[in-house]
SESEKOL-256757 format. One record per residue (C-alpha): x, y, z. Coordinates in Angstrom, 3 decimals, m for minus. Each point is the difference from the previous one (the first is absolute). Layout:
BEGIN
@px=X | py=Y | pz=Z .
...
This chain:
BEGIN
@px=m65.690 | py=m12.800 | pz=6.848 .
@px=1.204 | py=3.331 | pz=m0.083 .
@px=0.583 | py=0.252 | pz=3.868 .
@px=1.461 | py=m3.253 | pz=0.035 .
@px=2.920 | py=1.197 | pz=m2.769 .
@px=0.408 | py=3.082 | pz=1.913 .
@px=0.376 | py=m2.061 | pz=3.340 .
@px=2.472 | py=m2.683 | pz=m1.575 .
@px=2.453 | py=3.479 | pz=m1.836 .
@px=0.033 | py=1.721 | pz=3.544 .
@px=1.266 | py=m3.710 | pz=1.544 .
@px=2.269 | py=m0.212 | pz=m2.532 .
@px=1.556 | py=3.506 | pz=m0.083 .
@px=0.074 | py=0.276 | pz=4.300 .
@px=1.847 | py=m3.427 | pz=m0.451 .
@px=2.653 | py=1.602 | pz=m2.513 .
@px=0.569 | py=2.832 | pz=1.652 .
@px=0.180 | py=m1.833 | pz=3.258 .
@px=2.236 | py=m2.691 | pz=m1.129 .
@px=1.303 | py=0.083 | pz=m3.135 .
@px=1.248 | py=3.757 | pz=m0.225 .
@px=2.117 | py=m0.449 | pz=3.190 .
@px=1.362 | py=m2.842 | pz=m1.070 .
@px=1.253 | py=1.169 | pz=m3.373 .
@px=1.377 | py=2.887 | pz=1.731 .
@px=1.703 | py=m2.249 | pz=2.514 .
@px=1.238 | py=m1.962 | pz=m2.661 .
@px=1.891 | py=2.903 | pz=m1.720 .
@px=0.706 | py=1.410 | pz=3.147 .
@px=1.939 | py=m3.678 | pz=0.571 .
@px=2.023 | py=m0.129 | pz=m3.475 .
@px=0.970 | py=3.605 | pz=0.529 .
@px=1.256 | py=m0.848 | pz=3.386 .
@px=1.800 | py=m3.227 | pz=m1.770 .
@px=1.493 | py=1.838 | pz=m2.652 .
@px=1.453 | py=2.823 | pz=2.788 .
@px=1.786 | py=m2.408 | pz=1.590 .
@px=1.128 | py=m2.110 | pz=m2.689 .
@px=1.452 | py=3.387 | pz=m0.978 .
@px=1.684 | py=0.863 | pz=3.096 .
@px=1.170 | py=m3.567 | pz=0.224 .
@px=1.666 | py=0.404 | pz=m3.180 .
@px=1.567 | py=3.600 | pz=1.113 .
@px=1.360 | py=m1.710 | pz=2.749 .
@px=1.780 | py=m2.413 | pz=m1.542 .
@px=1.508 | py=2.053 | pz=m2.681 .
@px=0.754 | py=2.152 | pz=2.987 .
@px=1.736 | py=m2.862 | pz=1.602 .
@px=1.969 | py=m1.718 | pz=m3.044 .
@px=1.694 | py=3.929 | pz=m0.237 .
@px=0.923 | py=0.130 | pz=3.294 .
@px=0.492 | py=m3.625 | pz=1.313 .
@px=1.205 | py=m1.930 | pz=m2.742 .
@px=3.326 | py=0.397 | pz=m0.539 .
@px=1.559 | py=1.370 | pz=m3.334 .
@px=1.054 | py=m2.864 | pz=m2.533 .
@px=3.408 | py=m0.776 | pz=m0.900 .
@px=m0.729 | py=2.197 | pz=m3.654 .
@px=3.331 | py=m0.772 | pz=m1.724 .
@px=m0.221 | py=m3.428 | pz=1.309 .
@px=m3.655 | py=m0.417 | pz=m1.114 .
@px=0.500 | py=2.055 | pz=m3.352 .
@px=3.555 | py=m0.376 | pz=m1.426 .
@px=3.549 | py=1.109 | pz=1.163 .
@px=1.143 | py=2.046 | pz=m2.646 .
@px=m3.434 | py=0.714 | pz=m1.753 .
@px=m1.322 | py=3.656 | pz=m0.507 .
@px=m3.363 | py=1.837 | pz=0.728 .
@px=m1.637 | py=2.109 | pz=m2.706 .
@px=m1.870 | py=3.092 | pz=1.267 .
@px=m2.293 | py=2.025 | pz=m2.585 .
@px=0.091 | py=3.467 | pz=0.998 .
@px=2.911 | py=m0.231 | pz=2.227 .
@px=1.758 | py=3.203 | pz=0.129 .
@px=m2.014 | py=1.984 | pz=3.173 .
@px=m2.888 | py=m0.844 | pz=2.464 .
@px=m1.421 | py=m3.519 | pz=0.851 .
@px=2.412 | py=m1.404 | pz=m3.433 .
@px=3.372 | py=1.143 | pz=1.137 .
@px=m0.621 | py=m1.200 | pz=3.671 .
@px=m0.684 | py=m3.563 | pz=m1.237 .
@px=3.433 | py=0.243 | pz=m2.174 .
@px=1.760 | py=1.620 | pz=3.023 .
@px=m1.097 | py=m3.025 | pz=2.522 .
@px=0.261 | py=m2.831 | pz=m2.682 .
@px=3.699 | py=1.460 | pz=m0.170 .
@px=0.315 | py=m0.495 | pz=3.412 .
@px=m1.542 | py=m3.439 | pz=0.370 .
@px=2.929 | py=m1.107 | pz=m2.440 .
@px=m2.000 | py=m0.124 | pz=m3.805 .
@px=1.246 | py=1.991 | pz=m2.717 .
@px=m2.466 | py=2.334 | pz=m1.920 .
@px=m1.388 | py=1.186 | pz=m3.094 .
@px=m1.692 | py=2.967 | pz=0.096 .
@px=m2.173 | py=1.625 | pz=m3.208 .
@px=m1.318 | py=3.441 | pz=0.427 .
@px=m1.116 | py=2.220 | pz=m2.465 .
@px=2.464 | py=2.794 | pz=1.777 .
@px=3.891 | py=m0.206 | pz=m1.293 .
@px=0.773 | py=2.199 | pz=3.049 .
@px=m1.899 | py=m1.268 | pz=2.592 .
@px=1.755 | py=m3.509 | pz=m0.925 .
@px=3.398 | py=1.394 | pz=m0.221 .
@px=m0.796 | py=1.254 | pz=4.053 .
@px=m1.846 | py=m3.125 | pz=0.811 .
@px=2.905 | py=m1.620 | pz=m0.673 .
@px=2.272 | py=1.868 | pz=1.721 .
@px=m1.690 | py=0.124 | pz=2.670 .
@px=m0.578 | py=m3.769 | pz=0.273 .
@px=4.347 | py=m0.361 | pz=m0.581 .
@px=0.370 | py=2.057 | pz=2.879 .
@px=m1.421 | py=m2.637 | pz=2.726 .
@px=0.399 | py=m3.344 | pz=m2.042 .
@px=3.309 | py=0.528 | pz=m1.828 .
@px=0.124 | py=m3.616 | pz=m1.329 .
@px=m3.475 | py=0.451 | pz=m1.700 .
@px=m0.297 | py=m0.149 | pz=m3.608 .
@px=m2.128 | py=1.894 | pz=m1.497 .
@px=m1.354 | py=m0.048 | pz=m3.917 .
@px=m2.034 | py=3.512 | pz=m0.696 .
@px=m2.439 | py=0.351 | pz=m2.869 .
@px=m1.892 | py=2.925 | pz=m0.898 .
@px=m3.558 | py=m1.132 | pz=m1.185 .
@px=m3.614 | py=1.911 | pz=0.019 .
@px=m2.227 | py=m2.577 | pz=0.319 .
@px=m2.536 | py=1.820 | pz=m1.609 .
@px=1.619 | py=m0.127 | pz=m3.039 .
@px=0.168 | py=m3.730 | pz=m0.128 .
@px=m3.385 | py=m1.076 | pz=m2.214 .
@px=0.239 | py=m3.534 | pz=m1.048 .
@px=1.054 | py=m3.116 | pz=0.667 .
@px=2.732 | py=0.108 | pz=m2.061 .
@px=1.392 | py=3.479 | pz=1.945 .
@px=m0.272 | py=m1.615 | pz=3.387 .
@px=2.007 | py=m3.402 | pz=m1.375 .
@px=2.854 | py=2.276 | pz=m2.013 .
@px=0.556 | py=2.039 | pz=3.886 .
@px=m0.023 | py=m3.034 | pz=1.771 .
@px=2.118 | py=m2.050 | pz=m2.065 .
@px=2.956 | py=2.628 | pz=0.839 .
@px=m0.445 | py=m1.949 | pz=3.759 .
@px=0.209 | py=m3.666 | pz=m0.843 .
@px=3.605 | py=0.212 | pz=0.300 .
@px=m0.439 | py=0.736 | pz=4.166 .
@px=m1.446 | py=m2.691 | pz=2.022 .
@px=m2.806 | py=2.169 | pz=0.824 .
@px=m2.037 | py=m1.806 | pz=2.975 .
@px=m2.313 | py=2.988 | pz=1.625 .
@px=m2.036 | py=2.481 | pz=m2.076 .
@px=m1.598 | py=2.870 | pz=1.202 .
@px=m2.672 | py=1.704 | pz=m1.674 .
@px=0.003 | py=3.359 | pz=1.705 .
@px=m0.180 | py=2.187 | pz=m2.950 .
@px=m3.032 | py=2.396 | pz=0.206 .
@px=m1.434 | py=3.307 | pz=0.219 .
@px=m2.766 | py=1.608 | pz=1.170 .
@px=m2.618 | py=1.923 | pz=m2.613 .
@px=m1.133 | py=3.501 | pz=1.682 .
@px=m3.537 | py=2.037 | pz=m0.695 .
@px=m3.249 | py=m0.964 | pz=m0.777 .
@px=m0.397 | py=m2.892 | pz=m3.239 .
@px=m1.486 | py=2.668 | pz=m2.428 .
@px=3.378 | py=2.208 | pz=0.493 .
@px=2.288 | py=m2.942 | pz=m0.651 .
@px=2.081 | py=m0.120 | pz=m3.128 .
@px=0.003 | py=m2.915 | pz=m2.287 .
@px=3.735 | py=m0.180 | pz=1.279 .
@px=m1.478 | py=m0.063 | pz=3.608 .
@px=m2.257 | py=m3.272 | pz=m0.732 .
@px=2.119 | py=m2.154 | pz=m2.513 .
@px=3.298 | py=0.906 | pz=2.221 .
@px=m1.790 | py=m0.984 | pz=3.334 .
@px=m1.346 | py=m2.923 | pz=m1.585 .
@px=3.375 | py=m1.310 | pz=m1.647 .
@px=2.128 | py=0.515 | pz=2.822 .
@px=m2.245 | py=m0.701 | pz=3.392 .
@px=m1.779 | py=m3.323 | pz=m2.000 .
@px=1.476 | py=m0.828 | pz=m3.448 .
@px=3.337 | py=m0.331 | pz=1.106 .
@px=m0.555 | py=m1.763 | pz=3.400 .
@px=m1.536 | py=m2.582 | pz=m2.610 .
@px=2.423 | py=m0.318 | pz=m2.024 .
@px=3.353 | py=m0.077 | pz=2.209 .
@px=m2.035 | py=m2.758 | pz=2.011 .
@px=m0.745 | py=m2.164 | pz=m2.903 .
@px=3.009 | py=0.253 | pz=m1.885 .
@px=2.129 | py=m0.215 | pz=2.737 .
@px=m2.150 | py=m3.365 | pz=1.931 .
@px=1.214 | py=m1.846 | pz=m2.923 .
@px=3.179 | py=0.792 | pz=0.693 .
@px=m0.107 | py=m0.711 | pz=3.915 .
@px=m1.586 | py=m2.920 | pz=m0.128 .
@px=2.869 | py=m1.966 | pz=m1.613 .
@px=2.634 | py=1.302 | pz=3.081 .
@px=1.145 | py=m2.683 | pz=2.056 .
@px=m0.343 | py=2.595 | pz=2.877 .
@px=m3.357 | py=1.585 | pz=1.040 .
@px=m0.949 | py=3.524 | pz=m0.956 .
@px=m2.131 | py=2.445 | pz=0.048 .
@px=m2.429 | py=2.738 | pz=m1.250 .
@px=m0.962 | py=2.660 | pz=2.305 .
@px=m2.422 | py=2.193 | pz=m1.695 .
@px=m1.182 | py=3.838 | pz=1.879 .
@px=m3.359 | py=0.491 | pz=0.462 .
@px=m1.498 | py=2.432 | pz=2.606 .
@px=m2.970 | py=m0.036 | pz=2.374 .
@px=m1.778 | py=2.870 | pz=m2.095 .
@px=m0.096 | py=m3.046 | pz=m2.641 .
@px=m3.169 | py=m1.345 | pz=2.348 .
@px=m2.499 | py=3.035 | pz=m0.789 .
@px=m0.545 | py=2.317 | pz=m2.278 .
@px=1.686 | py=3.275 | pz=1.017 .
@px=m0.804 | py=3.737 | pz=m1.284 .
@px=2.975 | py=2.081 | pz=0.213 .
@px=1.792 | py=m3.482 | pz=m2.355 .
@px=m3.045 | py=m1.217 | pz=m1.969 .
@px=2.729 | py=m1.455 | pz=m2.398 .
@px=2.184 | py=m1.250 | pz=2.752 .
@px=m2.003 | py=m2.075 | pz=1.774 .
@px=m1.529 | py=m2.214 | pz=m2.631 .
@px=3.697 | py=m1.035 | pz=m1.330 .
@px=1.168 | py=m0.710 | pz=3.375 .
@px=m3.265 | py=m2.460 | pz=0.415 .
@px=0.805 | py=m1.088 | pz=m3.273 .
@px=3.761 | py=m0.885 | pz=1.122 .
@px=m1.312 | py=m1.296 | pz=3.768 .
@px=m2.286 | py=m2.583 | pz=m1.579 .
@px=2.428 | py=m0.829 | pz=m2.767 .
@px=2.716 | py=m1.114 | pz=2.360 .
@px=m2.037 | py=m1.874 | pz=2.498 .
@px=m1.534 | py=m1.801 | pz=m2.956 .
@px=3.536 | py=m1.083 | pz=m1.160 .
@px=0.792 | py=m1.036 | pz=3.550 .
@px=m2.663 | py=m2.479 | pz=0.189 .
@px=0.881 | py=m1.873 | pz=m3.231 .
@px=4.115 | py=0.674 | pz=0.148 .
@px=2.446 | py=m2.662 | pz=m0.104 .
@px=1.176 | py=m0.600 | pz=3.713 .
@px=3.586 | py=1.083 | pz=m1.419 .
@px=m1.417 | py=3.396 | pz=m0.374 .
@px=m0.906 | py=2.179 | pz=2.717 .
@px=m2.652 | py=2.668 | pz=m0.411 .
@px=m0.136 | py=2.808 | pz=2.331 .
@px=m2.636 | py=2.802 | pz=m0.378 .
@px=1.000 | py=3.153 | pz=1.737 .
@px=m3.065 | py=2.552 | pz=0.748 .
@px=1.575 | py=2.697 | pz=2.015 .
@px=m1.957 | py=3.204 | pz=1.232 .
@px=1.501 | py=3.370 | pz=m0.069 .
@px=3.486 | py=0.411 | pz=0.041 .
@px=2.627 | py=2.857 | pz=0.306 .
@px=0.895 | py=0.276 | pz=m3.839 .
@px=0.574 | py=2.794 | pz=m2.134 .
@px=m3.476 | py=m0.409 | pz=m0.972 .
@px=m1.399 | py=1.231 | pz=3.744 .
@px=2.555 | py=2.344 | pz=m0.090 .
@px=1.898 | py=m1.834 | pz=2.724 .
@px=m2.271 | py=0.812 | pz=2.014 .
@px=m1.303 | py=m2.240 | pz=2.927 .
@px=m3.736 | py=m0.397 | pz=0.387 .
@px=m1.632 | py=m1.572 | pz=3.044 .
@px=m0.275 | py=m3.757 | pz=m1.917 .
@px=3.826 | py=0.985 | pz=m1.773 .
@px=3.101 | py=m2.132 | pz=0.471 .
@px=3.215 | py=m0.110 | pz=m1.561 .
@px=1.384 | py=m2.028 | pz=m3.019 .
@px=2.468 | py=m1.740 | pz=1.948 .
@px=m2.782 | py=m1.241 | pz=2.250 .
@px=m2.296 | py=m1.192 | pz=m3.066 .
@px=3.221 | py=m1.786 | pz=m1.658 .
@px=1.315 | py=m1.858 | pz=3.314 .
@px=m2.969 | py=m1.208 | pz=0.740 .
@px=m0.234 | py=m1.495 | pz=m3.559 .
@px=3.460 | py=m1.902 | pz=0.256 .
@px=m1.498 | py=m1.531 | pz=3.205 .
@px=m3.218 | py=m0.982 | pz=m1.904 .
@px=1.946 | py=m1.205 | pz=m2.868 .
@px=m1.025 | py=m4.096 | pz=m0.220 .
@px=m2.435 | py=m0.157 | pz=3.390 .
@px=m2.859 | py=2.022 | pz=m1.665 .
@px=m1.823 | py=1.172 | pz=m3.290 .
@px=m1.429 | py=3.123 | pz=0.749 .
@px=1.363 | py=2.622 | pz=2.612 .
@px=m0.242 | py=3.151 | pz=0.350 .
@px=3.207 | py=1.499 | pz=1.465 .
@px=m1.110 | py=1.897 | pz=3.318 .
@px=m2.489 | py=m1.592 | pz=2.859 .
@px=m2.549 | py=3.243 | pz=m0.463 .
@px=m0.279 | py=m0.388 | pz=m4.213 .
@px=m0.464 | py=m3.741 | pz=0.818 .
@px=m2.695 | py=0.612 | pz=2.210 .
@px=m1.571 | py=2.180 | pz=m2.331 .
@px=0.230 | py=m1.738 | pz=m2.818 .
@px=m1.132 | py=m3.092 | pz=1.605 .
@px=m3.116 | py=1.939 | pz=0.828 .
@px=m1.014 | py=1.059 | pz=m3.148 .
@px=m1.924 | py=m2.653 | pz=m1.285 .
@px=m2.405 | py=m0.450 | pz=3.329 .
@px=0.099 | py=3.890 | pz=0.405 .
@px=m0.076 | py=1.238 | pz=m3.653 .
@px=m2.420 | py=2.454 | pz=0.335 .
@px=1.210 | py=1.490 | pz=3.311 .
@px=3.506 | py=0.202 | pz=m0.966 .
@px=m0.916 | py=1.706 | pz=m3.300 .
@px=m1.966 | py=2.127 | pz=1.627 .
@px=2.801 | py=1.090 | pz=2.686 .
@px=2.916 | py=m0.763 | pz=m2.318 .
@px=m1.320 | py=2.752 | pz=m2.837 .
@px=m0.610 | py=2.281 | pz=2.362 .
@px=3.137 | py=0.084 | pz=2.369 .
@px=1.976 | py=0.132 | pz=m3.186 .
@px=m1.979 | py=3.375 | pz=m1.631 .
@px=0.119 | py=1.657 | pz=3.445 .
@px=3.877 | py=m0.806 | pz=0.153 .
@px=0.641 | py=0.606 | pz=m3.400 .
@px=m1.266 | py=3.405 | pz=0.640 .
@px=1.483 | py=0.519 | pz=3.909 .
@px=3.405 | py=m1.144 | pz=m1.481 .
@px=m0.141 | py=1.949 | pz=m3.537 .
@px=m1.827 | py=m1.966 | pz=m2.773 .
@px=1.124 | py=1.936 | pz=m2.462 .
@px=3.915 | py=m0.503 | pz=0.587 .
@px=m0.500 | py=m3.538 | pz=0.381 .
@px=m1.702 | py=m0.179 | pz=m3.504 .
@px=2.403 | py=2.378 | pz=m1.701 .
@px=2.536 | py=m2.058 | pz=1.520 .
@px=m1.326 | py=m3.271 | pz=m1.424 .
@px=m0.634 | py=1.514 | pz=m3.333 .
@px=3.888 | py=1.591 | pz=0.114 .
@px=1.371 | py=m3.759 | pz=1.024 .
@px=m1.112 | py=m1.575 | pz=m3.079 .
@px=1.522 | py=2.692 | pz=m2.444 .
């Protein structure tokens, strides 16, 4: 009897590890393969909507007449939406928490679009707390036809979590998250009713897909703002368009202007949103962030990997220090 149960095990285990453990393995080895090129497929056609679709008529589509409202529009990614909404023919409002940089921002933005008009309200968004302070700062807009909102207001914490400051975690959290929810749902109230379409673009960034060391604060709120906005996109009124941007690095004040090897400009980021504005939900603003952040799900652990390290070793190569002092000096 004993032979006989010994006999039937070794049948039975020769047969799984004969059959059954290749088979599993082919069977991941299958969906992995499946969900790479579902991936790529959907890189590619990002990739071809930005560069093969042509731009939308956006004042057509949106509203002669009507304005664009940009949170944290007086420098970087902000001021380069307001500067080529000027120049696409909208007229803008602009709230920073900066009375100068506004006062530039707008100058600069009279310079090239003369006819512009442009409203300017100074505004930390971390100040706002309740409802009731997001309603009494909006309601100083209702008298614009306001038919694009931006929510590009953010900053970036700095340091490890056990050296932030309670004004490091409840700022990060107000401005990068709080707000984004509360200028979207107060204002797709509003939007809705337009006879024209409009639309809520919302800035979220590829370091949003993984948890990140050097921004352990950073990260999660972009995530937090990435699946927000795609979640409104599937259940938004077809007069609304929702547009998730998740850019990579660019050449802002807060890399020092300085261009890594996966950098681009501003100008780059923004023009390719204008041409993604109504033919796409999610974009990322440059074909190498959209291939990386495309990749992030399949590859999560192989990006992490790479992406922490590349960034410590070029933190360090390209002065980690100044770019945190620099950070921590921008939001004084």
């Amino acid at each position: 009897m004993d032979s006989s149960l010994t006999f039937c095990t070794i049948i039975l285990t020769t047969a799984l590890a004969t059959w059954l453990i290749p088979a599993a393995a082919s069977l991941v080895l299958l969906l992995g393969i499946c969900r790479l090129a579902s991936t790529g497929l959907s890189a590619c056609t990002v990739i071809f909507r930005m560069f093969c679709v042509p731009r939308k008529n956006l004042v057509q589509r949106y509203g002669k007449d009507s304005y664009v409202l940009v949170t944290g529009g007086a420098n970087g990614i902000g001021l380069e939406y307001a500067r080529q909404f000027a120049q696409a023919g909208f007229s803008l409002v602009i709230v920073d928490r900066s009375e100068e940089g506004l006062r530039k921002a707008a100058q600069e933005i009279l310079e090239v679009s003369s006819g512009c008009r442009v409203v300017l309200k100074v505004c930390d968004l971390q100040g706002l707390v309740t409802y009731e302070d997001f309603e009494r700062l909006l309601t100083e807009f209702w008298q614009y036809d306001i038919s694009i909102v931006v929510n590009n207001a953010g900053f970036m914490d700095c340091d490890r979590l056990e050296k932030a400051t309670e004004e490091d975690v409840v700022g990060i959290i107000r401005t990068n998250c709080i707000a984004v929810v509360m200028f979207s749902n107060i204002f797709y109230n509003r939007l809705i009713s337009r006879s024209n379409k409009s639309c809520i673009i919302n800035m979220s960034s590829t370091i949003g897909g993984a948890p990140a060391k050097i921004v352990p604060m950073y990260a999660p709120t972009k995530g937090f703002v990435k699946f927000l906005s795609q979640g409104l996109a599937k259940e938004a009124d077809r007069n609304i368009d929702i547009l998730t941007v998740c850019p990579g690095s660019v050449d802002t004040k807060f890399t020092l202007n300085r261009k890594f090897i996966d950098t681009c400009s501003s100008k780059t980021v923004v023009n390719r949103v204008l041409d993604s504005m109504g033919n796409c939900n999610k974009m990322s603003g440059w074909w190498l962030h959209e291939i990386w952040d495309q990749t992030q799900t399949s590859l999560w652990y192989f990006n992490h990997g790479i992406y922490t390290h590349v960034m410590e070793f070029f933190g360090k190569y390209f002065g980690y220090d100044e770019l945190i002092n620099n950070i921590k000096q921008s939001r004084q």
